[in-house]
NUZA-700256 format. One line per field, with one value per residue (C-alpha): z, x, y; residue in three letters; residue number from 1. Coordinates in Angstrom, 3 decimals. Example, Ala and Ser with C-alpha at 12.3 -4.5 7.8 and 13.67 -1.06 7.14 Angstrom:
z (7.800|7.140)
x (12.300|13.670)
y (-4.500|-1.060)
zadren (ala|ser)
lovo (1|2)
This chain:
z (34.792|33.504|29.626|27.633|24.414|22.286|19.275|18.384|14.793|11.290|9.234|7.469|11.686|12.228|11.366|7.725|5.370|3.176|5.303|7.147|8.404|11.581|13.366|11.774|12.746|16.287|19.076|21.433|21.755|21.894|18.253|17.691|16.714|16.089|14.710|16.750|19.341|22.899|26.170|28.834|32.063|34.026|38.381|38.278|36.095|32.284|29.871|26.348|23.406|20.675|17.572|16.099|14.046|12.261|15.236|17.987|18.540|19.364|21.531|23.530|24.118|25.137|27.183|28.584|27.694|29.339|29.203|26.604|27.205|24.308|21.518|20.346|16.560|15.151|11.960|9.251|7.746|7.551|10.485|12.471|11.980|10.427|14.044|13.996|13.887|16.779|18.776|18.443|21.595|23.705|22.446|23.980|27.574|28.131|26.707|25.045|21.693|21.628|21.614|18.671|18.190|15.668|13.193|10.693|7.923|9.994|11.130|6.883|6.430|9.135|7.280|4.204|4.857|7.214|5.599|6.028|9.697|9.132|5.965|7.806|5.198|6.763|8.837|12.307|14.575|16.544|13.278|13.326|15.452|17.492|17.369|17.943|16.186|17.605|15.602|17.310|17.240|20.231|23.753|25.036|27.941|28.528|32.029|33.952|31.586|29.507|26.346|23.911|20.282|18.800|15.231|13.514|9.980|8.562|5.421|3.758|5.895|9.048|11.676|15.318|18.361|21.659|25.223|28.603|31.238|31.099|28.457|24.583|22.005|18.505|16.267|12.315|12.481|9.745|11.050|14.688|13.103|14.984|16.987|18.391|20.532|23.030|23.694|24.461|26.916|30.254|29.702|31.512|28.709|24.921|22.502|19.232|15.398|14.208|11.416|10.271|9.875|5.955|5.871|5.038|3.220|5.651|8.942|11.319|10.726|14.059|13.596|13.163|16.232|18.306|17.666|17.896|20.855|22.267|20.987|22.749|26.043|27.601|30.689|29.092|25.796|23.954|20.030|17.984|14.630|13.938|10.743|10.600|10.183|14.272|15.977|19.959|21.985|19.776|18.829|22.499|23.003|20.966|21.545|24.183|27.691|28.376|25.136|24.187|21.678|22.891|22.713|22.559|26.115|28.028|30.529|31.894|34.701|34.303)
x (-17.338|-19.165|-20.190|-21.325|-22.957|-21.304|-23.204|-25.428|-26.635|-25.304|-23.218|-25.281|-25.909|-29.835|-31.359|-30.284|-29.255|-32.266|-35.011|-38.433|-38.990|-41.093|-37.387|-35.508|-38.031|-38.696|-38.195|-37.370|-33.285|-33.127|-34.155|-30.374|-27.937|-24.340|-21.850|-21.531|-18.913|-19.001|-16.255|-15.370|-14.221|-13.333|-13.823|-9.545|-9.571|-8.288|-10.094|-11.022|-12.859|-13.953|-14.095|-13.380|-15.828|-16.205|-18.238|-15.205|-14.915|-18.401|-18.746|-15.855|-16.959|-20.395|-19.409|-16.395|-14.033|-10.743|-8.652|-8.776|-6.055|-6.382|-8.809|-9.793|-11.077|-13.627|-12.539|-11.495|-14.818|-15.173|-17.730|-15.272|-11.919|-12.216|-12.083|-8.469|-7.205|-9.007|-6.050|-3.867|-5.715|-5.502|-1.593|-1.525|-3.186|-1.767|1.963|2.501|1.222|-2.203|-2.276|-4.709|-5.880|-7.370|-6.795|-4.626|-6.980|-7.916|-4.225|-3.506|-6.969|-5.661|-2.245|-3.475|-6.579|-4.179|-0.744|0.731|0.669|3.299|5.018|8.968|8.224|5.551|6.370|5.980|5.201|1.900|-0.189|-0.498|-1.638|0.693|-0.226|1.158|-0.693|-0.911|-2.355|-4.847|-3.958|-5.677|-6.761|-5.155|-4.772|-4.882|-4.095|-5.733|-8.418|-8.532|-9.725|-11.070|-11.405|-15.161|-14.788|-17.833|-18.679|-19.764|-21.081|-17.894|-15.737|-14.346|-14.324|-14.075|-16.312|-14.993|-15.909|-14.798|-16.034|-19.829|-20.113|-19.896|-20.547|-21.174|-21.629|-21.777|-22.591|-24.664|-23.322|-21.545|-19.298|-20.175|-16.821|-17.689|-20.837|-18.317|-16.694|-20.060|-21.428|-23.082|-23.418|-24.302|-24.843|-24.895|-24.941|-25.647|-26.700|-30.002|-29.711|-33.318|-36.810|-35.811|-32.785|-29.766|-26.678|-24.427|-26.120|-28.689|-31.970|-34.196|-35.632|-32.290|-30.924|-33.482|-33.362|-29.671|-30.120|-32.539|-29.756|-26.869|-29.198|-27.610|-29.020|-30.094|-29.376|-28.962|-29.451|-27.043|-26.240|-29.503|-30.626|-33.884|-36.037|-36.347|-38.009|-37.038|-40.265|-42.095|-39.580|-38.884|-42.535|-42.572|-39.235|-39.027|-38.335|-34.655|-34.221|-33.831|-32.894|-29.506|-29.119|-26.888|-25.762|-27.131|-24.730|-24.839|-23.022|-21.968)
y (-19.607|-16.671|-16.495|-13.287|-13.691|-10.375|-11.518|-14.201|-13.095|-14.406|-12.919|-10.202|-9.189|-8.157|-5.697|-6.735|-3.617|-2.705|-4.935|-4.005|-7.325|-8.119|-9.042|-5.932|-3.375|-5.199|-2.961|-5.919|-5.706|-9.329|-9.100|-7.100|-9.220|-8.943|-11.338|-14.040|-14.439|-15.011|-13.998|-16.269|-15.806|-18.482|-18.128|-17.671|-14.563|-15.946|-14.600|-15.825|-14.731|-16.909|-15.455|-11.473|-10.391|-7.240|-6.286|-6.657|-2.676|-2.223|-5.602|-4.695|-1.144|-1.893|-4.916|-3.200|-5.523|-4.630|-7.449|-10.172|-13.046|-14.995|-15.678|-19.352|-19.116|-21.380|-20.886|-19.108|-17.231|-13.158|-12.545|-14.512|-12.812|-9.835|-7.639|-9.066|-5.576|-4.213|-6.872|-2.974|-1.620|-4.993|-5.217|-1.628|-2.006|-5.448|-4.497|-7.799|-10.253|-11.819|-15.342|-16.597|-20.510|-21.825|-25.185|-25.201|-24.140|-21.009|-19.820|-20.206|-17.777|-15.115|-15.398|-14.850|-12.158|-10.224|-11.071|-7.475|-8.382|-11.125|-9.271|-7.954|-5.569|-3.796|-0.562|-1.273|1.342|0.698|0.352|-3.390|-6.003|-8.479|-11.931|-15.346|-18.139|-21.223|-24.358|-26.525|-30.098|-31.581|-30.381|-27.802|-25.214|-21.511|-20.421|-22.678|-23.754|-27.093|-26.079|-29.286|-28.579|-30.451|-30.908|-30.283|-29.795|-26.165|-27.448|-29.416|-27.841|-29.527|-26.470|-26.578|-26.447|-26.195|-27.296|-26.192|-28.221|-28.779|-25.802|-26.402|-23.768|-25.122|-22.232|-22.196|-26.283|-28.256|-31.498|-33.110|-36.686|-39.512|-39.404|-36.054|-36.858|-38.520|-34.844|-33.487|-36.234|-34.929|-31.628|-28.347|-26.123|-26.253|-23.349|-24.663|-23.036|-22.455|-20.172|-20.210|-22.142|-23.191|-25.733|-24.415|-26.415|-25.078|-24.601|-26.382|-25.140|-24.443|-28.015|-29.791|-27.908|-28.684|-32.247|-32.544|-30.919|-33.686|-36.233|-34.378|-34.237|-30.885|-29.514|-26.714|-25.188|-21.827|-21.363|-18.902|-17.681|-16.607|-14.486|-12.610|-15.546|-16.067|-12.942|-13.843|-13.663|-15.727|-18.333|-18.636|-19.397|-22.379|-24.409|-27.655|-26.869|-26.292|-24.761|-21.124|-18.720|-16.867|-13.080|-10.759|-9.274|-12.357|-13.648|-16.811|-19.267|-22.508)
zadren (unk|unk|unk|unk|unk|unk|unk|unk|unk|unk|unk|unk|unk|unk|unk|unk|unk|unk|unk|unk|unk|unk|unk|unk|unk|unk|unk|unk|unk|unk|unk|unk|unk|unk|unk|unk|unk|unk|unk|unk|unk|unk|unk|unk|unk|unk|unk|unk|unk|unk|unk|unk|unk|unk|unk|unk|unk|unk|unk|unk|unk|unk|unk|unk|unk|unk|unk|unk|unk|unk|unk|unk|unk|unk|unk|unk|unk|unk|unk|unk|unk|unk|unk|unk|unk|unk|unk|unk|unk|unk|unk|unk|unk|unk|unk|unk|unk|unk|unk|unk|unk|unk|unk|unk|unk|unk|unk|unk|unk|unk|unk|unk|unk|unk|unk|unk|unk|unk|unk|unk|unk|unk|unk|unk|unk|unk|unk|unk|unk|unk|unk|unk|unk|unk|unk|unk|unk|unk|unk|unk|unk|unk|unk|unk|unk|unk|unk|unk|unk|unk|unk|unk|unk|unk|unk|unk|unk|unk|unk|unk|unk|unk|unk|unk|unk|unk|unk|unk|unk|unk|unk|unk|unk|unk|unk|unk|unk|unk|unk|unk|unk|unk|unk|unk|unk|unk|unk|unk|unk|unk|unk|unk|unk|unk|unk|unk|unk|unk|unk|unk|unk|unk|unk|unk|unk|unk|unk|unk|unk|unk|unk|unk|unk|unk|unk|unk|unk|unk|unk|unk|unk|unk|unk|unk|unk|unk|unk|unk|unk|unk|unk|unk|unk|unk|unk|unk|unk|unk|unk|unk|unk|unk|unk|unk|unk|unk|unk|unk|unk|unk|unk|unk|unk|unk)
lovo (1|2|3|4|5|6|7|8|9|10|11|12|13|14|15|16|17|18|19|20|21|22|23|24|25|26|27|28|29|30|31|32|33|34|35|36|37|38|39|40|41|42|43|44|45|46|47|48|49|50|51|52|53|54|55|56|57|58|59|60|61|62|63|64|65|66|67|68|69|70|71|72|73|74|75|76|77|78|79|80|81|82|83|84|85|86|87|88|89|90|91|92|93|94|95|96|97|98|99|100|101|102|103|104|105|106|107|108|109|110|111|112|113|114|115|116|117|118|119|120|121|122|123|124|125|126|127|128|129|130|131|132|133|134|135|136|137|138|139|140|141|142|143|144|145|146|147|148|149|150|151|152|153|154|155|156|157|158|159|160|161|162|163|164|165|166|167|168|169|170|171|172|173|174|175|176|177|178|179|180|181|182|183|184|185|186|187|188|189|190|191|192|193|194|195|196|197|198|199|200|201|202|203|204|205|206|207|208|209|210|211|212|213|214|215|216|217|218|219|220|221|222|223|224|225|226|227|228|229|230|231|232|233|234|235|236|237|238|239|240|241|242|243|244|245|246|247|248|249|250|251|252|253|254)
């Protein structure tokens, strides 16, 4: 299974509008940072994006992203869902609906943010996107590919993780519930949040992640959702062995 990393920045993306910053005016590209989203492809051809953020277009043009089967959503938040409408093209190559996942509280966000998708009395005609919403309840499988939702907590929000295999990706997390470190036993690969060095009421900080990280025990681990706070090179420099901050464009097999 092959994973891209399309964007592993926060929501404001980095650079930030209006900042001259060590990490906005670095010339390393690992310090450019979309919102965060990753593509999978599975060895048997399936594949799966998680998460459409305002950045989809540009993602999908400079990863060339030709085929997208399905998206899983993690939840409901703007830099998550808000490349929704971008789903036009894919509904054009592939000739048929996108099928979109997400919990309950996300598939009532995408209805309500985009409800002149699902309003009869919208003119048709090409102009909108075709989806088919489909509410997460438990594990579940597209193609060939068991899919199980994490729950983890965004703040006060219950949102969902999801792991595939020995992967897990764990973005926009401030807390894992006690009966979610059995779904991420013996794994491969984490990706996990670390927003920033300062704590943060609704993500991990880089300290938290990292020792969640050491709790979860992951053969090696990737950290996402990160603002302008963590410059690459030197964060890199610093964390435990095994552990790394994710970029965007890096591809990795698991």
């Amino acid at each position: 299974m092959k994973i891209t990393f399309l964007g592993t920045g926060t929501s404001h993306g980095v650079p930030m509008i209006g900042c001259d910053c060590r990490t906005c005016t670095s010339l390393d590209p690992r310090d450019k940072r979309l919102r965060p989203s990753i593509f999978i492809e599975p060895d048997y051809g399936t594949k799966l994006l998680v998460d459409a953020g305002p950045d989809l277009r540009a993602q999908a043009l400079a990863h060339d992203l030709m085929r997208i089967d399905a998206i899983v959503f993690t939840h409901g938040h703007a830099d998550h869902i808000l490349g929704l409408d971008e789903i036009r093209r894919y509904n054009h190559m592939l000739r048929a609906p996108m099928a979109c996942y997400g919990d309950a509280a996300t598939i009532a966000d995408i209805r309500r943010m985009f409800a002149y998708i699902f309003d009869p009395a919208t003119p048709r005609g090409g102009g909108l996107p075709m989806i088919t919403t489909f509410t997460l309840e438990g594990a579940f499988c597209i193609g060939r590919s068991e899919i199980l939702p994490v729950p983890i907590m965004h703040g006060t929000r219950r949102i969902l993780g999801l792991r595939i295999g020995g992967f897990a990706y764990l973005t926009d997390c401030s807390g894992i519930p006690e009966s979610s470190f059995a779904l991420l036993q013996d794994l491969d690969v984490l990706v996990l949040d670390a927003l920033r060095e300062r704590p943060h009421p609704t993500h991990f900080n880089l300290n938290e992640a990292v020792d969640m990280t050491t709790r979860i025990a992951p053969r090696r681990a990737y950290f996402t959702h990160m603002c302008h706070d963590l410059q690459h090179e030197p964060t890199c420099a610093r964390l435990p062995p095994g552990m790394q901050l994710a970029y965007d464009g890096l591809v990795i097999d698991c």
